[in-house]
C-alpha positions as CSV (number, residue, x, y, z in Angstrom):
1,X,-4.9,-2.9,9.6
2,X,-2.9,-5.3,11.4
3,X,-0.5,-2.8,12.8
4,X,-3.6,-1.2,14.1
5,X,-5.7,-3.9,15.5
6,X,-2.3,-5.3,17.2
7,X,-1.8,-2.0,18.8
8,X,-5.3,-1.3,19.8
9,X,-6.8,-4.3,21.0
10,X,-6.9,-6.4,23.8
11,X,-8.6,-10.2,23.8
12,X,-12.4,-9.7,23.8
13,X,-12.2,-5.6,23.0
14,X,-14.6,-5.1,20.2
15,X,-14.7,-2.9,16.9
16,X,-17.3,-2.0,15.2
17,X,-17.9,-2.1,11.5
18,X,-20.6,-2.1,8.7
19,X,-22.4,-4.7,7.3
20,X,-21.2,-5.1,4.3
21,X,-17.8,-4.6,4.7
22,X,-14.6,-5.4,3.3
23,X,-14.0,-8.9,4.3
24,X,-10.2,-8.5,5.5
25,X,-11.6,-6.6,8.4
26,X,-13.4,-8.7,10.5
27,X,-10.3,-11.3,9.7
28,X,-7.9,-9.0,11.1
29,X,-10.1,-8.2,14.5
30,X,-10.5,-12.0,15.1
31,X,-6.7,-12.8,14.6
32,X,-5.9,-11.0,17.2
33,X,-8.8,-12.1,19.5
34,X,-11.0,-8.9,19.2
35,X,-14.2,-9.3,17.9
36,X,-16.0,-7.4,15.2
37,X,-19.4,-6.0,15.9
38,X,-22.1,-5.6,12.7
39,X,-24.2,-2.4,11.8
40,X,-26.2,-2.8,8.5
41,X,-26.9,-0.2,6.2
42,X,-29.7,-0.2,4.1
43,X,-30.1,0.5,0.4
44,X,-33.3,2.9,0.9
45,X,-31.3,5.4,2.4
46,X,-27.7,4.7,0.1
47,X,-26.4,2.5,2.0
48,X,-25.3,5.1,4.7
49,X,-23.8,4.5,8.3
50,X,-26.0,5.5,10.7
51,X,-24.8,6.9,14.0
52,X,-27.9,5.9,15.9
53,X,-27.6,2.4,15.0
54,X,-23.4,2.8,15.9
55,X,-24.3,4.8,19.2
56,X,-26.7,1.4,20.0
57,X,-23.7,-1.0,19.5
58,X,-21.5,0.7,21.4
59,X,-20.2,-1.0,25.1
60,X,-17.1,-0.7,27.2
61,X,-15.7,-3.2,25.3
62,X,-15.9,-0.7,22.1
63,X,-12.1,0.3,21.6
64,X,-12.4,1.8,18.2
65,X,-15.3,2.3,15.1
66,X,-14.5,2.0,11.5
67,X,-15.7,3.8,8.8
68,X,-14.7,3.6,5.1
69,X,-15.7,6.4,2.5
70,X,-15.8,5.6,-0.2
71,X,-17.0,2.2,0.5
72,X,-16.2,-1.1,-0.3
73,X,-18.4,-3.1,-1.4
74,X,-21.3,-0.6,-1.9
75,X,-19.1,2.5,-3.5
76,X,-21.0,5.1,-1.7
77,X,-19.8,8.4,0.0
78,X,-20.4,8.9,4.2
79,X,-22.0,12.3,4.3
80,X,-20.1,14.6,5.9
81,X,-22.8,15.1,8.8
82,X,-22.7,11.7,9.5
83,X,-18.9,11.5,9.6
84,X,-19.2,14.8,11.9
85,X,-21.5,12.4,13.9
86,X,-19.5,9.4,13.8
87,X,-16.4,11.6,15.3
88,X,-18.2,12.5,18.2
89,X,-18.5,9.3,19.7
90,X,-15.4,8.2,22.0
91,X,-14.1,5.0,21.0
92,X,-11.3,5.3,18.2
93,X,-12.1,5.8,14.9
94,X,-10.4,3.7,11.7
95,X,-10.8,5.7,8.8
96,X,-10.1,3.4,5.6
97,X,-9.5,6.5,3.1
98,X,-8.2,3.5,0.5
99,X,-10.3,5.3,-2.3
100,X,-10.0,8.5,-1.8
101,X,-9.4,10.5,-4.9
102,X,-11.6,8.2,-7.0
103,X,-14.9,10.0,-6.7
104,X,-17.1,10.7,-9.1
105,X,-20.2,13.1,-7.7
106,X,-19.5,14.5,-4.2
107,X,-16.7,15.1,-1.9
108,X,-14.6,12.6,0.3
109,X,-13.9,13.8,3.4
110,X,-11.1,12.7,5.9
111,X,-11.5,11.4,9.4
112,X,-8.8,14.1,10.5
113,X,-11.1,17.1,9.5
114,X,-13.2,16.5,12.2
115,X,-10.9,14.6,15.1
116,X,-8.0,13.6,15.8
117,X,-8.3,10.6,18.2
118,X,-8.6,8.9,14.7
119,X,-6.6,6.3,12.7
120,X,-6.4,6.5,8.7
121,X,-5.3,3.9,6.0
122,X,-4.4,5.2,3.1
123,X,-2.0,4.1,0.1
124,X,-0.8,4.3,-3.7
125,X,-3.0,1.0,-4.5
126,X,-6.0,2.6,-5.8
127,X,-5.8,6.2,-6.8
128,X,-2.2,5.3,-8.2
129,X,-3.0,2.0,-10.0
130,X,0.2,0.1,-7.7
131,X,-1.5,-2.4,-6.4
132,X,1.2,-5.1,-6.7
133,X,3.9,-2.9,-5.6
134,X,1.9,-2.7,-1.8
135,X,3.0,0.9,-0.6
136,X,0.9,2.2,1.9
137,X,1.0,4.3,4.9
138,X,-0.5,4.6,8.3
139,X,-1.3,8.0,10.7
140,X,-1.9,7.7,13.6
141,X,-2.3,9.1,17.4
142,X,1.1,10.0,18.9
143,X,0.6,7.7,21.8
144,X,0.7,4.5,19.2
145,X,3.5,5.3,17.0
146,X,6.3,3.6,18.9
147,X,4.1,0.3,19.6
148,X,3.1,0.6,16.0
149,X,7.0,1.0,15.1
150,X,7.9,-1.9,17.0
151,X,5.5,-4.6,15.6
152,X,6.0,-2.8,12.5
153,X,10.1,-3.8,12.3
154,X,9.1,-7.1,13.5
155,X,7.1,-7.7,9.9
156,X,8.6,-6.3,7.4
157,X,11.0,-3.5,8.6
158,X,9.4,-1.0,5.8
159,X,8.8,-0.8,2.7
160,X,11.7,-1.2,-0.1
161,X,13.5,2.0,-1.8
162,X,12.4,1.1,-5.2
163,X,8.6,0.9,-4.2
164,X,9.3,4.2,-2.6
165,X,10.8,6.2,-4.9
166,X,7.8,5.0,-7.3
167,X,5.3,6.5,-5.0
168,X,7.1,9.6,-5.2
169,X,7.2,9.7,-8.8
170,X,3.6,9.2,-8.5
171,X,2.9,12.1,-5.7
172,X,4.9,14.6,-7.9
173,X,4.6,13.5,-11.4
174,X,1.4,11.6,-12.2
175,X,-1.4,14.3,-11.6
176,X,-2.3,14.1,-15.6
177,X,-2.6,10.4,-15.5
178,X,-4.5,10.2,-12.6
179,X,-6.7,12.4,-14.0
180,X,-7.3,10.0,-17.2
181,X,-7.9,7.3,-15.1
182,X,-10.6,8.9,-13.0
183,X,-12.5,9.5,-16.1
184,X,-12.1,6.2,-17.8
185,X,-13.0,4.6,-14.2
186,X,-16.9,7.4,-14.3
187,X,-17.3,6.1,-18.0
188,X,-17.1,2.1,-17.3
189,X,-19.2,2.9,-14.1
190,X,-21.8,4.6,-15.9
191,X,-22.3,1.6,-18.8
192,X,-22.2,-0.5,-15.9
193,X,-24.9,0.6,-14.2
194,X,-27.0,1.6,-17.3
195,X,-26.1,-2.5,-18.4
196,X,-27.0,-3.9,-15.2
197,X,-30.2,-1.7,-15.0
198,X,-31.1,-3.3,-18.2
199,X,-30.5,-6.7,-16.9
200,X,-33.5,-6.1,-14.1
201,X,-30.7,-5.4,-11.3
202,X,-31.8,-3.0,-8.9
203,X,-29.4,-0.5,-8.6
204,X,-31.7,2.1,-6.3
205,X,-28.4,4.1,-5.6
206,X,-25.8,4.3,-7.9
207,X,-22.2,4.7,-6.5
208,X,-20.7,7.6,-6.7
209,X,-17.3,6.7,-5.2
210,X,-14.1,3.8,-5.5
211,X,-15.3,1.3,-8.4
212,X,-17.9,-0.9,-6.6
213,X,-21.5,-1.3,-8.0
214,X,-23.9,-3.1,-5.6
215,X,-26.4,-4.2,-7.3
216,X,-29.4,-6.0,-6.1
217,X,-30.9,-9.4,-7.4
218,X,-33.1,-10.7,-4.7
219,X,-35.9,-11.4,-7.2
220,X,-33.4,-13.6,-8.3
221,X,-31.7,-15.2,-5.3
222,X,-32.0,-15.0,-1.8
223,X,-28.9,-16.7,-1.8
224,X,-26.2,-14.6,-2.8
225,X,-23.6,-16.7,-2.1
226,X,-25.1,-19.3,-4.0
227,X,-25.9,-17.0,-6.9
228,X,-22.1,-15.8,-7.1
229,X,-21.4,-19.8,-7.8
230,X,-24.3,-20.0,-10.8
231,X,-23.1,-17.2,-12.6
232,X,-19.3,-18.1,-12.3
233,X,-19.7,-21.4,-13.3
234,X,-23.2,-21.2,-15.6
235,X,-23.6,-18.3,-17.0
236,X,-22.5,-17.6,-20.6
């Protein structure tokens, strides 16, 4: 993401993004003086990105839209006609495909299926369970790969053999396990929505995607913020 916004933007350019999000990104586009641009998405209609509302933030200052499907925080998939949608549009778009392969009901689709003036994140975090070992990799368009490079060896040079030859391992050897995981990752998110359900959270749509549930207790709190506090430190 950094590589990316560092390449991308200029001071003031802004970047679009949904509302929730994951809270890196807005981070990112403000450290290097861009500035994020909110569209909400709704839990009557899952939570989807809507082109419309996208097409109605857009300005010349727009350098580049990001989606992220499956999502976090919300766990849903984009639909495919809204991606098709999304693509259309000219600014860039930042596909976050973090959580592919951890899907549950549906299809993920990939930014590059339906342009390539796109950007995608991916790595072995997720779907691979490496978290701490922080391999990851970046495709972009032609034109950026040499800036990209440069900032790149600037950082961190790239990434060490050992943490490579893992995530090879991992590409060629670790279908099976995968596999496993997936399935333990449905069952917990299937008690966890029938649990939370049972607690009086509304849980309209139930994630089908990454391992997210967003659940929602306004006849509790309007104050979620808040209410994250009271449970962490009072209940028991």
């Amino acid at each position: 993401m950094f590589l990316i916004f560092s390449t991308l933007l200029e001071k003031g350019d802004q970047v679009i993004i949904s509302d929730p999000h994951y809270a890196c990104y807005p981070s990112f586009i403000r450290f290097v003086q861009g500035v994020p641009v909110t569209v909400p998405v709704y839990e009557p209609v899952g939570f989807q990105y809507r082109p419309e509302a996208i097409r109605r933030k857009i300005t010349k200052k727009t350098k580049a839209i990001v989606i992220n499907s499956p999502s976090n925080p919300t766990g849903n998939l984009l639909s495919e006609d809204r991606m098709r949608a999304i693509a259309k549009f000219s600014p860039y778009i930042i596909s976050d495909e973090i959580y592919h392969g951890l899907v549950y009901e549906g299809k993920e689709h990939s930014i590059l299926e339906f342009t390539d003036k796109a950007f995608v994140l991916n790595g072995f975090s997720k779907l691979y369970a490496m978290t701490g070992l922080r391999l990851g990799y970046l495709i972009a368009p032609q034109p950026f790969i040499r800036p990209i490079q440069k900032i790149q060896q600037n950082f961190f040079i790239s990434a060490n053999s050992v943490v490579q030859m893992a995530g090879l391992a991992a590409l060629e050897k670790a279908e099976a396990d995968v596999a496993r995981m997936r399935g333990m990752y449905d069952e917990r998110r299937r008690y966890i929505v029938k649990r939370l359900k049972e607690l009086g959270l509304g849980i309209t749509i139930e994630p089908t995607g990454a391992f997210y549930v967003f659940a929602n207790a306004k006849h509790i709190s309007q104050d979620s913020y808040r209410l994250a506090f009271d449970i962490l430190e009072k209940a028991t």
